[in-house]
DOPALO-192333 format. One record per residue: residue number from 1; x, y, z of N, C-alpha, C in turn. Coordinates in nm, 2 decimals, decimal comma. Layout:
DOPALO-192333
{pt NUM {X Y Z} {X Y Z} {X Y Z}}
...
//
This chain:
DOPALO-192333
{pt 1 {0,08 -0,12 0,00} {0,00 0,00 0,00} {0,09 0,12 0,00}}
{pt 2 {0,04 0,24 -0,10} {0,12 0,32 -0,12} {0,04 0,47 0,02}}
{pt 3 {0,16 0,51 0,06} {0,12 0,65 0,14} {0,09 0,75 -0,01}}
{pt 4 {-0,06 0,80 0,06} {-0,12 0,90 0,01} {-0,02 1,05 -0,05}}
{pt 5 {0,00 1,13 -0,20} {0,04 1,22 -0,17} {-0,03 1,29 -0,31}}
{pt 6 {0,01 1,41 -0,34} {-0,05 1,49 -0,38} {-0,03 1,47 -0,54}}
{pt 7 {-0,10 1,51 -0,61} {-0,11 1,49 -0,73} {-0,22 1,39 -0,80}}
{pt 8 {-0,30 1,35 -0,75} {-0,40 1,24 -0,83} {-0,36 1,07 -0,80}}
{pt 9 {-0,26 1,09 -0,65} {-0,25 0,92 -0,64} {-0,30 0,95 -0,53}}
{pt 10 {-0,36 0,83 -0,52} {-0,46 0,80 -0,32} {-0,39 0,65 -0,29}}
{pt 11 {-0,47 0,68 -0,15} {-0,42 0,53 -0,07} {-0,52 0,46 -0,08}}
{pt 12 {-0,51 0,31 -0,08} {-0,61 0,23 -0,11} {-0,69 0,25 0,02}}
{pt 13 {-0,65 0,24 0,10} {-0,66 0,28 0,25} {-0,76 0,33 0,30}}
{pt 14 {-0,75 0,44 0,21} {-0,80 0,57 0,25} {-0,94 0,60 0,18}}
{pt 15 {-0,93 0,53 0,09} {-1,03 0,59 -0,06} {-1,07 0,42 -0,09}}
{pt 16 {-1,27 0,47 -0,12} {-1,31 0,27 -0,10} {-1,28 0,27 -0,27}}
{pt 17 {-1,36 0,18 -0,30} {-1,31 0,12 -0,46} {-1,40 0,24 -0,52}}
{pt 18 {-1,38 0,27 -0,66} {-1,49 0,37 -0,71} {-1,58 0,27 -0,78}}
{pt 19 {-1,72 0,33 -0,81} {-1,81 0,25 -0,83} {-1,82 0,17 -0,97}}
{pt 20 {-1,75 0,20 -1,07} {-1,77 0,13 -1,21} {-1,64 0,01 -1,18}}
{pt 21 {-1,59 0,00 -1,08} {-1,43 -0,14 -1,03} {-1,54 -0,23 -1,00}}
{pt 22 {-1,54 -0,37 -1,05} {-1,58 -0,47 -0,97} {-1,48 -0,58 -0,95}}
{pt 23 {-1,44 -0,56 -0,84} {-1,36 -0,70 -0,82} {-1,35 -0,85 -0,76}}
{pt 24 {-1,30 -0,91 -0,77} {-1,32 -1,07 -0,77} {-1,26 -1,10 -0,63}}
{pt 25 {-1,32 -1,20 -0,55} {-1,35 -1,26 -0,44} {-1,19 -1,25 -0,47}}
{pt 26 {-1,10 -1,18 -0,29} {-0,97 -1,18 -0,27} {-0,91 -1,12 -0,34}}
{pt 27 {-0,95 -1,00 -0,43} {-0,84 -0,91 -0,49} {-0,89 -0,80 -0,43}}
{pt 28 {-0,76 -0,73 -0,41} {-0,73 -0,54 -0,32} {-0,72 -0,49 -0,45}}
{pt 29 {-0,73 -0,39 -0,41} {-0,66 -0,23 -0,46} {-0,56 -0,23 -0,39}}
{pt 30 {-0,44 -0,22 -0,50} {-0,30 -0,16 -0,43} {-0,25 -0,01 -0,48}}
{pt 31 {-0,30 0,00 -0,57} {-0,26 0,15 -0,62} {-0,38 0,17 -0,66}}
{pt 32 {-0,43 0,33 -0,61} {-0,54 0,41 -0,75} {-0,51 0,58 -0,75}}
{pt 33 {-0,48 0,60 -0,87} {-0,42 0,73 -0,95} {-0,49 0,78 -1,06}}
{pt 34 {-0,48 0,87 -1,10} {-0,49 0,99 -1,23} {-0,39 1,05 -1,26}}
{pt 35 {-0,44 1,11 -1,40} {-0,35 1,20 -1,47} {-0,35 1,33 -1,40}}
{pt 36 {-0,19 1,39 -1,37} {-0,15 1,49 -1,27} {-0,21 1,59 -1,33}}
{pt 37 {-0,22 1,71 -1,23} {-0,29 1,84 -1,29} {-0,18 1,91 -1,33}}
{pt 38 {-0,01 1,87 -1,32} {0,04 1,94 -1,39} {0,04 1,93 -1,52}}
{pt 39 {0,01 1,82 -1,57} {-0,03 1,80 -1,73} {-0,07 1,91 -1,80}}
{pt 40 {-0,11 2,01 -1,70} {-0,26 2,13 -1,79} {-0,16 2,27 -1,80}}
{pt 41 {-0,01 2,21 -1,76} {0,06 2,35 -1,74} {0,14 2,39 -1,83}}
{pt 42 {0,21 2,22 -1,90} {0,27 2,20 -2,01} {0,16 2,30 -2,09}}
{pt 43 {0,07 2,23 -2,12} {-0,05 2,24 -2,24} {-0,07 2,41 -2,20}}
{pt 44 {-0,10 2,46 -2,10} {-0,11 2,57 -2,06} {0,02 2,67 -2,15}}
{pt 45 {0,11 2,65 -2,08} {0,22 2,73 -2,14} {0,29 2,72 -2,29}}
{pt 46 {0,26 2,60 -2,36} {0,28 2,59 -2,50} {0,16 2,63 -2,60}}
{pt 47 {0,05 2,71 -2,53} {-0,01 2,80 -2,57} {0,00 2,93 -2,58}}
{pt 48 {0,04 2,94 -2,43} {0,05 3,13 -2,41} {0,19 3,16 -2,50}}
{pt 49 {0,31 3,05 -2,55} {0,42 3,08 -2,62} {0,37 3,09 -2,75}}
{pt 50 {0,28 3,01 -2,79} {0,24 3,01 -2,99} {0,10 3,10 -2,98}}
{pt 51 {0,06 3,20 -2,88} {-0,05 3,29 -2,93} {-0,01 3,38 -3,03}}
{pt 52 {0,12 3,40 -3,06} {0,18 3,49 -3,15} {0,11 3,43 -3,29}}
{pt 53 {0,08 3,30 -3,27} {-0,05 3,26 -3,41} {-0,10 3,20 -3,39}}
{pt 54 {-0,17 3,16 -3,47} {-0,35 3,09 -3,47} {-0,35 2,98 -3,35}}
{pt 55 {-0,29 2,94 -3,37} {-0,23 2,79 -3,32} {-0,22 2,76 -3,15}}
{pt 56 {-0,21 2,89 -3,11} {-0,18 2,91 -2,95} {-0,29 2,90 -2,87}}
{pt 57 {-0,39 2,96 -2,97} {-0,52 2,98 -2,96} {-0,62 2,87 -2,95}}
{pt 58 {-0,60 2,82 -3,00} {-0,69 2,63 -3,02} {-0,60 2,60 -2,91}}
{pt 59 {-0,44 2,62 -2,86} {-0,41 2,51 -2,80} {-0,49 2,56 -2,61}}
{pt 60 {-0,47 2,67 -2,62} {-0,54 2,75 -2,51} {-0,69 2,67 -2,48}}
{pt 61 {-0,78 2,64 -2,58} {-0,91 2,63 -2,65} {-0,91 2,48 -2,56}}
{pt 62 {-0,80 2,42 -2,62} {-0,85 2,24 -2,58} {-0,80 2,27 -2,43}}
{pt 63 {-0,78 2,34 -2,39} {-0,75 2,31 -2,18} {-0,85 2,31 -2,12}}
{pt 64 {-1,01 2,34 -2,12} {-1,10 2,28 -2,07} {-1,13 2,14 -2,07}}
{pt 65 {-1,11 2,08 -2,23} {-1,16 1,97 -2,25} {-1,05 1,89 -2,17}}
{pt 66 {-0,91 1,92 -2,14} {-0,77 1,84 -2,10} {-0,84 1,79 -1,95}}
{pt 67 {-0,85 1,92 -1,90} {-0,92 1,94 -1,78} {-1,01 1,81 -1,73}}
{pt 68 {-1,12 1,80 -1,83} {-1,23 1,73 -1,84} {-1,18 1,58 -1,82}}
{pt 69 {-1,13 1,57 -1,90} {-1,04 1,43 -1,93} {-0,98 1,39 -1,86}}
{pt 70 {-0,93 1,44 -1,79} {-0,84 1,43 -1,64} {-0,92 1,38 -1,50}}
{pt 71 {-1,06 1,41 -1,52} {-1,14 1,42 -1,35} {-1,23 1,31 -1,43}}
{pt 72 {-1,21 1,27 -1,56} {-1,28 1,13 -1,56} {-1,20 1,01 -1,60}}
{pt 73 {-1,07 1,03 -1,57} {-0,99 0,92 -1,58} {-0,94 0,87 -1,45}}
{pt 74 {-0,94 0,72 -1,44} {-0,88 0,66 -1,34} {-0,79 0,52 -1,39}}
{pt 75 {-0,70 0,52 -1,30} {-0,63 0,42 -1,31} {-0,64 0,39 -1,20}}
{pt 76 {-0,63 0,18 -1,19} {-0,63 0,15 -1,07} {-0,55 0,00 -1,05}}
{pt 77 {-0,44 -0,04 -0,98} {-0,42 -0,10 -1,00} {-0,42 -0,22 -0,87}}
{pt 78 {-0,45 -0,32 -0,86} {-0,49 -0,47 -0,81} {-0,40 -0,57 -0,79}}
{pt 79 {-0,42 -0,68 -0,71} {-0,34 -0,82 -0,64} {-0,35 -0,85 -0,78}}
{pt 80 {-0,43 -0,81 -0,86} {-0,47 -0,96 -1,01} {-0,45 -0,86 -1,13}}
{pt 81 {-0,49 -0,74 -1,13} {-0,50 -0,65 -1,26} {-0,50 -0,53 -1,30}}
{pt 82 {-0,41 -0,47 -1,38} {-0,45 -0,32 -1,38} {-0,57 -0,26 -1,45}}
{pt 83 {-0,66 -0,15 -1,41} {-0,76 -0,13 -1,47} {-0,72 0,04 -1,50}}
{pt 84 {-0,81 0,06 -1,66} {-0,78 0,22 -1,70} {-0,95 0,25 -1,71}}
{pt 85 {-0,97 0,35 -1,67} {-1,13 0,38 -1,72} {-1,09 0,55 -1,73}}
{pt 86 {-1,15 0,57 -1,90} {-1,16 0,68 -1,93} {-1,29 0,70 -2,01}}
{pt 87 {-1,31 0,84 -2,06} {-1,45 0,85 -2,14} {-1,50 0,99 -2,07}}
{pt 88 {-1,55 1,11 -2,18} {-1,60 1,21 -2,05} {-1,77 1,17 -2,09}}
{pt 89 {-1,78 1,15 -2,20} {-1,96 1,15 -2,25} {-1,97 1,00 -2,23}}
{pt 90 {-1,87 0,93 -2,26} {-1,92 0,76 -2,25} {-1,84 0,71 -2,16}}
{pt 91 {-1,80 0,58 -2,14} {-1,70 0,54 -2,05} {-1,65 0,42 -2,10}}
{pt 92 {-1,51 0,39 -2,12} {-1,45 0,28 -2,12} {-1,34 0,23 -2,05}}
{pt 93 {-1,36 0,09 -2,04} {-1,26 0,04 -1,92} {-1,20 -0,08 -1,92}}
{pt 94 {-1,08 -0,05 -1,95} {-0,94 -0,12 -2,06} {-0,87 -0,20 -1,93}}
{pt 95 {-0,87 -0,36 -1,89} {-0,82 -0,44 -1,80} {-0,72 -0,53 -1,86}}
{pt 96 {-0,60 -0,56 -1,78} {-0,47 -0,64 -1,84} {-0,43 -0,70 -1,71}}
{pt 97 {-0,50 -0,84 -1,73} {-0,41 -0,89 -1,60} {-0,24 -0,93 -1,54}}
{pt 98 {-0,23 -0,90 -1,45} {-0,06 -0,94 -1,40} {0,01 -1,02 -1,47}}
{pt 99 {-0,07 -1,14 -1,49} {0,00 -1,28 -1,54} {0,02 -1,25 -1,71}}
{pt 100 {-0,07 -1,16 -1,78} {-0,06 -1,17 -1,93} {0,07 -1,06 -1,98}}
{pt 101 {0,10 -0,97 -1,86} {0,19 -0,81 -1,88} {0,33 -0,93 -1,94}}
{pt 102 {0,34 -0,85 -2,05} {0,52 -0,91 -2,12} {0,62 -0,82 -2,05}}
{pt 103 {0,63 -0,65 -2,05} {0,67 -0,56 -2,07} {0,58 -0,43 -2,01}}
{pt 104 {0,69 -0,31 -1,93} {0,63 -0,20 -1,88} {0,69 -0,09 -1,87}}
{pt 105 {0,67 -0,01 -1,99} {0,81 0,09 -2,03} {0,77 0,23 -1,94}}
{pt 106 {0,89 0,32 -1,89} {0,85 0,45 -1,83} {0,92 0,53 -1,95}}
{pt 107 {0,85 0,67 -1,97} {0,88 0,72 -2,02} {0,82 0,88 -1,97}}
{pt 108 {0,91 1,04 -2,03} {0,90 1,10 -1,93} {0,92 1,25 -2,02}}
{pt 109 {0,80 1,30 -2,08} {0,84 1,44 -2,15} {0,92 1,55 -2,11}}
{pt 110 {0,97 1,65 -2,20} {1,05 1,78 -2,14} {0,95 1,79 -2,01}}
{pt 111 {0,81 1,81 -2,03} {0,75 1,87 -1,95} {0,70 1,81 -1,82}}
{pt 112 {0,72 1,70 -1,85} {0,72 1,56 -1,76} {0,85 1,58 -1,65}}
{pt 113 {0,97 1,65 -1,70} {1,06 1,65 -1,64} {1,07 1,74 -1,54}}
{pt 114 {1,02 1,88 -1,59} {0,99 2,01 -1,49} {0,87 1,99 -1,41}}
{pt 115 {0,79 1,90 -1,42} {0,64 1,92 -1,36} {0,66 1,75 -1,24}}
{pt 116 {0,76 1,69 -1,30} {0,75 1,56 -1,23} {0,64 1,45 -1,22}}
{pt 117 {0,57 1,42 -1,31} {0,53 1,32 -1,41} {0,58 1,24 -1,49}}
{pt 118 {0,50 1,12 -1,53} {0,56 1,03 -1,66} {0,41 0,96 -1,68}}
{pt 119 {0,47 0,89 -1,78} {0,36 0,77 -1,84} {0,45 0,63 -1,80}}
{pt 120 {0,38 0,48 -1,83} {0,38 0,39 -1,79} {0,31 0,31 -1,91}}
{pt 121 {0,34 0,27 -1,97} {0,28 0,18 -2,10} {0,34 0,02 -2,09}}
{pt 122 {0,22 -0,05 -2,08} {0,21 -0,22 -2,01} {0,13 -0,24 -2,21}}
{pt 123 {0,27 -0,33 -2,22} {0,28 -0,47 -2,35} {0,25 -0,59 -2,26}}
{pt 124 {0,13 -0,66 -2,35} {0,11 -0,83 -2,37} {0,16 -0,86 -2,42}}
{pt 125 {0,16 -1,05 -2,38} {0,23 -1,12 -2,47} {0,11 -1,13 -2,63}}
{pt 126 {0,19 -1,12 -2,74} {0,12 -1,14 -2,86} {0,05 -0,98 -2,91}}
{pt 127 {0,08 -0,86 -2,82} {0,02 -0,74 -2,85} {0,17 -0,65 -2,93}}
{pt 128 {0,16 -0,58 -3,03} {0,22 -0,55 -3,10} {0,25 -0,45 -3,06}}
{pt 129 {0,18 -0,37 -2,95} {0,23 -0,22 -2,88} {0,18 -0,26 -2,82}}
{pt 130 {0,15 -0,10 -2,74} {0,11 -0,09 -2,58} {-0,09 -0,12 -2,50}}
{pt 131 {-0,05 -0,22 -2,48} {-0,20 -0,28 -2,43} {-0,27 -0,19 -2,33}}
{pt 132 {-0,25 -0,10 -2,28} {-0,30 0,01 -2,23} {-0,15 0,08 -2,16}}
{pt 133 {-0,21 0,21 -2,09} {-0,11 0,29 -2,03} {-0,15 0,37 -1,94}}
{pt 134 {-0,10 0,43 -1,85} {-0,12 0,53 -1,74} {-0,01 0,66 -1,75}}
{pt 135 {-0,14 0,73 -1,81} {-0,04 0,85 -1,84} {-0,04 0,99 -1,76}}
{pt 136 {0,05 1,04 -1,78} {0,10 1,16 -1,72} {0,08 1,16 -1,55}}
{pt 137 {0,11 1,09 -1,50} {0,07 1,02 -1,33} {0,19 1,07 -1,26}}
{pt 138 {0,16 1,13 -1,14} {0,27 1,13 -1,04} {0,37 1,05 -0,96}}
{pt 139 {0,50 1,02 -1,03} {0,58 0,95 -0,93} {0,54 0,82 -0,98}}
{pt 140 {0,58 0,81 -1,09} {0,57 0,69 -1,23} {0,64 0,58 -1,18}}
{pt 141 {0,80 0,62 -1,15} {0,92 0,50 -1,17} {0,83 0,40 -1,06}}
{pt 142 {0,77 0,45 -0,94} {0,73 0,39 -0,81} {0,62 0,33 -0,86}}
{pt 143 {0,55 0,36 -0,93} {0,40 0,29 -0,95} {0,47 0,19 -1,06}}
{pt 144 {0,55 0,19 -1,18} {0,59 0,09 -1,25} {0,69 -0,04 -1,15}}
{pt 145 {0,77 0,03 -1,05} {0,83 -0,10 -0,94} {0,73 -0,15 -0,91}}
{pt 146 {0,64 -0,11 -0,83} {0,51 -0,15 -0,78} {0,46 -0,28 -0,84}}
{pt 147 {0,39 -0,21 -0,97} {0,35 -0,34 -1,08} {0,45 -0,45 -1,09}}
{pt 148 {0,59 -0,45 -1,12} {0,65 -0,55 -1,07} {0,67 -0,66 -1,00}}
{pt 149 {0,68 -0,58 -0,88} {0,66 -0,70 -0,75} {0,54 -0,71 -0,82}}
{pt 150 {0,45 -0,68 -0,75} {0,31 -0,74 -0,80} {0,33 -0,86 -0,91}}
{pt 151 {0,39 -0,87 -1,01} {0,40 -0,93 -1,15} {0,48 -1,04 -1,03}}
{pt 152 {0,58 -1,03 -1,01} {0,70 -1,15 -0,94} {0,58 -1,24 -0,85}}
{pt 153 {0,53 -1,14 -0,73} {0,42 -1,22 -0,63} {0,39 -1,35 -0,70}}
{pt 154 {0,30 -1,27 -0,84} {0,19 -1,32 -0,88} {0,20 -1,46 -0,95}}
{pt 155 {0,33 -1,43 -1,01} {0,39 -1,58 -1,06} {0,44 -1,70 -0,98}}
{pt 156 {0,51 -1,61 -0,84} {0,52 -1,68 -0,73} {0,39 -1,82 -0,70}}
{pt 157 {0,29 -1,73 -0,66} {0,19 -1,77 -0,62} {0,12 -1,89 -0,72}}
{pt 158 {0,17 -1,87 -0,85} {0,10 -1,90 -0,95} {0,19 -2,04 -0,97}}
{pt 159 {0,34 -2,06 -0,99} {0,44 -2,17 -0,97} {0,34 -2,27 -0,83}}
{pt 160 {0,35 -2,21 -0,68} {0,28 -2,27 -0,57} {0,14 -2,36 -0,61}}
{pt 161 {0,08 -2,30 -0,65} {-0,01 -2,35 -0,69} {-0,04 -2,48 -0,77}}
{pt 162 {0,04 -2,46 -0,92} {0,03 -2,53 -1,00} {0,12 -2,72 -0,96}}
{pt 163 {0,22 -2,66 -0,85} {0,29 -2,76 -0,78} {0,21 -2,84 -0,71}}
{pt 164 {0,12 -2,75 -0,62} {0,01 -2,88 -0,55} {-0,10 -2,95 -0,62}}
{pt 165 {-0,15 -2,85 -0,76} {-0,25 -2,92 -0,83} {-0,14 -3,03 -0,88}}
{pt 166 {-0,08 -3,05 -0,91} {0,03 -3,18 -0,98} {0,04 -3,27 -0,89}}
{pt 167 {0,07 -3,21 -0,76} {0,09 -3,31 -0,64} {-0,03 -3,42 -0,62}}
{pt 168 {-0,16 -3,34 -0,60} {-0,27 -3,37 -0,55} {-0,36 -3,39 -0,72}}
{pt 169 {-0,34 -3,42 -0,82} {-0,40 -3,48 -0,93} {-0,41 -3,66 -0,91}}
{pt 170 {-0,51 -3,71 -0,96} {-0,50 -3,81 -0,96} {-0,40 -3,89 -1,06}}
{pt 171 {-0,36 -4,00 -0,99} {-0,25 -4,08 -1,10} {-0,34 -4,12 -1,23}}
{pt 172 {-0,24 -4,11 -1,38} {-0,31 -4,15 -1,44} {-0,30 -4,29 -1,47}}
{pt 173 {-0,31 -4,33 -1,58} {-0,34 -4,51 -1,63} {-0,21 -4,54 -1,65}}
{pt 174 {-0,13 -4,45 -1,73} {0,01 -4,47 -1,76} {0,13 -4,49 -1,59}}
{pt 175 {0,05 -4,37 -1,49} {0,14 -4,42 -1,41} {0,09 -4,50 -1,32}}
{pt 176 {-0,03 -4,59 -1,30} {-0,08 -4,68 -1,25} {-0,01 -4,84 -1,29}}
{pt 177 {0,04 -4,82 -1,43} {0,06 -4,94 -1,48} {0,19 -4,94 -1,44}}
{pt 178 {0,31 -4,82 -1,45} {0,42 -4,82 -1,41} {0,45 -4,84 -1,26}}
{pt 179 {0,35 -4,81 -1,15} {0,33 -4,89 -1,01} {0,35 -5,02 -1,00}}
{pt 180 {0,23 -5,03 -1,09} {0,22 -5,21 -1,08} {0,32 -5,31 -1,10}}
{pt 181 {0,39 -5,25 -1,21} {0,57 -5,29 -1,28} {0,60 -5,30 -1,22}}
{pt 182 {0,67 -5,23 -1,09} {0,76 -5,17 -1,02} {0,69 -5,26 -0,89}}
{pt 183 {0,57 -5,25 -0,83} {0,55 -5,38 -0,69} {0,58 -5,52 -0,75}}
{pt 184 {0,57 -5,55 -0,90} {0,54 -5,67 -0,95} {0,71 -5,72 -0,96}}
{pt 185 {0,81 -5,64 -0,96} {0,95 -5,68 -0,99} {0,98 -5,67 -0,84}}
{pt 186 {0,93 -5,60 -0,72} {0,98 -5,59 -0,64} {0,98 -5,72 -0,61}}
{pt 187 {0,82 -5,78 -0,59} {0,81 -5,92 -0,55} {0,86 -6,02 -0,59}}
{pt 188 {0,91 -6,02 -0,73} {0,98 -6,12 -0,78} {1,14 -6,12 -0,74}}
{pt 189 {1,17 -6,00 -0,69} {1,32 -6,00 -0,60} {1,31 -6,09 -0,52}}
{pt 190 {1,21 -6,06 -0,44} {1,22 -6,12 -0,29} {1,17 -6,30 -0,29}}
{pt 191 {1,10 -6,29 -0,38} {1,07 -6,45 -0,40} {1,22 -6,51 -0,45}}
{pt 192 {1,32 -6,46 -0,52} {1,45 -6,47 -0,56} {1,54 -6,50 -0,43}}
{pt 193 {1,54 -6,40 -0,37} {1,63 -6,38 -0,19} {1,59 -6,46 -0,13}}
{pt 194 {1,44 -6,54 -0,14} {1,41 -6,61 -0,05} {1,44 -6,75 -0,11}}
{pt 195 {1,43 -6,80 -0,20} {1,50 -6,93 -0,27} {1,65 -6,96 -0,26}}
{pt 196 {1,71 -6,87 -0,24} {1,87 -6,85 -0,23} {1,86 -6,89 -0,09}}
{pt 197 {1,79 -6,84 -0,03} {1,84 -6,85 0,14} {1,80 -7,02 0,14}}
{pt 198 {1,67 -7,08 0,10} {1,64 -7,18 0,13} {1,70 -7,28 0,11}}
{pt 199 {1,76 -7,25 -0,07} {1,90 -7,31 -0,14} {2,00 -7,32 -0,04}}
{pt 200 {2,10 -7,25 0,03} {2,19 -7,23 0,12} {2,16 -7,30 0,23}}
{pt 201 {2,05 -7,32 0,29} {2,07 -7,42 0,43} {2,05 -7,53 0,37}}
{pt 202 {1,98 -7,57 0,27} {1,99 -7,70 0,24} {2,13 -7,77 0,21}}
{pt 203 {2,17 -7,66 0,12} {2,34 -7,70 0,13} {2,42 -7,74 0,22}}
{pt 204 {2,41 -7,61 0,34} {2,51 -7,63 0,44} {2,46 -7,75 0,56}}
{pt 205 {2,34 -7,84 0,52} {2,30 -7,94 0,63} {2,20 -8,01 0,56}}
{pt 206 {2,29 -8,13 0,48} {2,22 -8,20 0,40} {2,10 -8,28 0,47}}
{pt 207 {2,12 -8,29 0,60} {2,01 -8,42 0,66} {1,97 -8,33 0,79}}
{pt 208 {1,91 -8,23 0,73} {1,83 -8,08 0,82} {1,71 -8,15 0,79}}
{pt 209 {1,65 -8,22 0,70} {1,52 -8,25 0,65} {1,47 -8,39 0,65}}
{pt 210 {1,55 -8,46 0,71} {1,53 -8,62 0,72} {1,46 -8,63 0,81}}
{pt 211 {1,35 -8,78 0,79} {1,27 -8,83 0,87} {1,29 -8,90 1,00}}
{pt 212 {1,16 -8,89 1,08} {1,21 -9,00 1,19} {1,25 -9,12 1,21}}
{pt 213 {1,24 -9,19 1,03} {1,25 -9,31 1,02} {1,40 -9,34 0,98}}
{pt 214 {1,47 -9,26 0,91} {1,57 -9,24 0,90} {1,67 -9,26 1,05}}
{pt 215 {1,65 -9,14 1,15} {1,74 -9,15 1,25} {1,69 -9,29 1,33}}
{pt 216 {1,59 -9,35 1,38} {1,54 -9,47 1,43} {1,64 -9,62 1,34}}
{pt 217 {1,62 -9,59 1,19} {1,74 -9,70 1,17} {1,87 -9,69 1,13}}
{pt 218 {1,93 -9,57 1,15} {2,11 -9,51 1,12} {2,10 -9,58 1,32}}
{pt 219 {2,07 -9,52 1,41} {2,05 -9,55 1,61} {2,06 -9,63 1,60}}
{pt 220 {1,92 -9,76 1,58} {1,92 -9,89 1,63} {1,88 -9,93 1,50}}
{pt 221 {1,95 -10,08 1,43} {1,88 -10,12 1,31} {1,79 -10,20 1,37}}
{pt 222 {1,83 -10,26 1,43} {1,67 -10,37 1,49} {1,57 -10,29 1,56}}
{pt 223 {1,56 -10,19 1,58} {1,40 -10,10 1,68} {1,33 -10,11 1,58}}
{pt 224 {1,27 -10,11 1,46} {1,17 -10,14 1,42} {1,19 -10,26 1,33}}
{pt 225 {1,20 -10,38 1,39} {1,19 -10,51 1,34} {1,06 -10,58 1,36}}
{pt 226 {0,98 -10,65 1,27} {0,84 -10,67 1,27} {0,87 -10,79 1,31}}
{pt 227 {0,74 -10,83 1,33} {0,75 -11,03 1,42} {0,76 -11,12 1,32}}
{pt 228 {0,78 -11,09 1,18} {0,85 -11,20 1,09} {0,99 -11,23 1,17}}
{pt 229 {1,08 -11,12 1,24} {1,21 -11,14 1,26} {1,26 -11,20 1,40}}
{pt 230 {1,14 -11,28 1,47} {1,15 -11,35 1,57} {1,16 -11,47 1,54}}
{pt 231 {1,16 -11,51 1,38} {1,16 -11,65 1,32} {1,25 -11,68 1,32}}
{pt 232 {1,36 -11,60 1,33} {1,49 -11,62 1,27} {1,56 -11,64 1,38}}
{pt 233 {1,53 -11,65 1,51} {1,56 -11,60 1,61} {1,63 -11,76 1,67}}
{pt 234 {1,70 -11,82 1,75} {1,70 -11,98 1,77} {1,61 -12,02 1,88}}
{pt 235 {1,54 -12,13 1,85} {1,41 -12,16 1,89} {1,48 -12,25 2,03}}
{pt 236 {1,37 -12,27 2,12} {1,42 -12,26 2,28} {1,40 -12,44 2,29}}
{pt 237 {1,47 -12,48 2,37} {1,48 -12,60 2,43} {1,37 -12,71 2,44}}
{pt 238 {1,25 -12,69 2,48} {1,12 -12,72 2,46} {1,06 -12,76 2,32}}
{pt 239 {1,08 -12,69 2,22} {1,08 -12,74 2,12} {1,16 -12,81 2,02}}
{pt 240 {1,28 -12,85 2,03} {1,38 -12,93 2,00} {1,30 -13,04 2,09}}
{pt 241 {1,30 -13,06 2,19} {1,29 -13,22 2,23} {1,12 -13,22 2,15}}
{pt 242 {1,01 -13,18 2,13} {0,90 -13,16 2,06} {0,93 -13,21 1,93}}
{pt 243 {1,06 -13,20 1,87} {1,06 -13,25 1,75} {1,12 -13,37 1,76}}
{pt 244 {1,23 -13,41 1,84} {1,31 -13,53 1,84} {1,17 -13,61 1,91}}
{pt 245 {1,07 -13,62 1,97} {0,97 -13,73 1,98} {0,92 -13,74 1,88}}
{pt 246 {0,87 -13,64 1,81} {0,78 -13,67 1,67} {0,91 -13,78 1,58}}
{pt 247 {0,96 -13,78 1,60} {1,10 -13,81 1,49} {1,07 -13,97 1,54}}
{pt 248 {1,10 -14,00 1,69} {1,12 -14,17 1,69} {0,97 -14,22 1,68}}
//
């Protein structure tokens, strides 16, 4: 916000919006100005010098209308856009937002130089000249820095933005499928690491996996001998003499 000073710039502050401004949910007024009243002095004095002919006289002639033109021009400039409204019988009202400005030239007549004024002419991108301008205004170089930052903020703000819509966009089909790739290799790593490891103890302990039947006959080979192998066994006293009677 600029302090109030004399010549046709106000404080946003100070002064509410004028009534033909409508602005959009969250945008301020950061500057609002007019064309200086020294403007009328140039015009003034480059007449009283050519009254010596015709010419001095017309220029004398048009300082009411300059006048006129002056108390119905505003310039105003915004978080989002600069606005120009001019017109004495009709009105028109010429808007260029922050983000479209290419270019913002100062520039500053003989009379511009005694009186302490300039103009301010804002180029778009794709516009061949000057997409509007703010002329003959008090304490120019400050209102063109102004617009500046404003321009830097705005792109600021505008980079921030566009980072979280990217962030917070949904994945598309392309990088869904590239997910899938990428869990589907993971798991085929680890199904890999885990065959290796399995491979390795089998190695290092060939008989990690052997049965109970195995250790029961490496221990004792007769613990599981079935009752076929009691036949083999030598038959007891009692039955020897059982056979030698059947015999005589």
């Amino acid at each position: 916000m600029s302090d109030a000073v004399a010549g046709g710039e106000t404080d946003s502050d100070e002064t509410a919006p004028p009534e033909w401004l409508s602005l959009d949910p969250g945008e301020e007024i950061v500057w609002m100005g007019r064309p200086a009243f020294e403007t009328l002095y140039g015009t003034i004095l480059s007449g009283l010098l050519l009254t010596v002919v015709l010419i001095g006289f017309l220029i004398l002639l048009g300082v009411p209308f300059a006048y006129l033109r002056i108390q119905n021009t505003d310039y105003v400039v915004t978080t989002e856009s600069l606005y120009v409204k001019s017109g004495i019988v009709s009105t028109n009202i010429e808007t260029v937002d922050l983000d479209r400005i290419q270019n913002t030239e100062y520039n500053r007549s003989f009379w511009g130089k005694q009186f302490d004024y300039g103009s301010i002419s804002i180029s778009t991108a794709g516009s061949s000249g000057a997409e509007i301008s703010f002329d003959g205004i008090p304490d120019a170089p400050a209102v063109r820095d102004r617009i500046t930052e404003l321009q830097r903020r705005r792109a600021e703000r505008g980079d921030r933005t566009d980072a979280n819509a990217d962030r917070d966009a949904p994945a598309s089909a392309e990088q869904l499928a590239e997910l899938v790739e990428e869990v589907r290799a993971t798991r085929e790593a680890f199904e890999r690491i885990e065959r290796r490891l399995v491979d390795s103890e089998r190695s290092g302990n060939p008989h990690a996996t052997g049965g109970a039947g195995d250790g029961e006959r490496s221990g004792n080979p007769h613990a599981t001998g079935g009752a076929g192998d009691d036949e083999g066994l030598p038959r007891s006293s009692a039955d020897e003499t059982g056979d030698d009677e059947a015999g005589r």
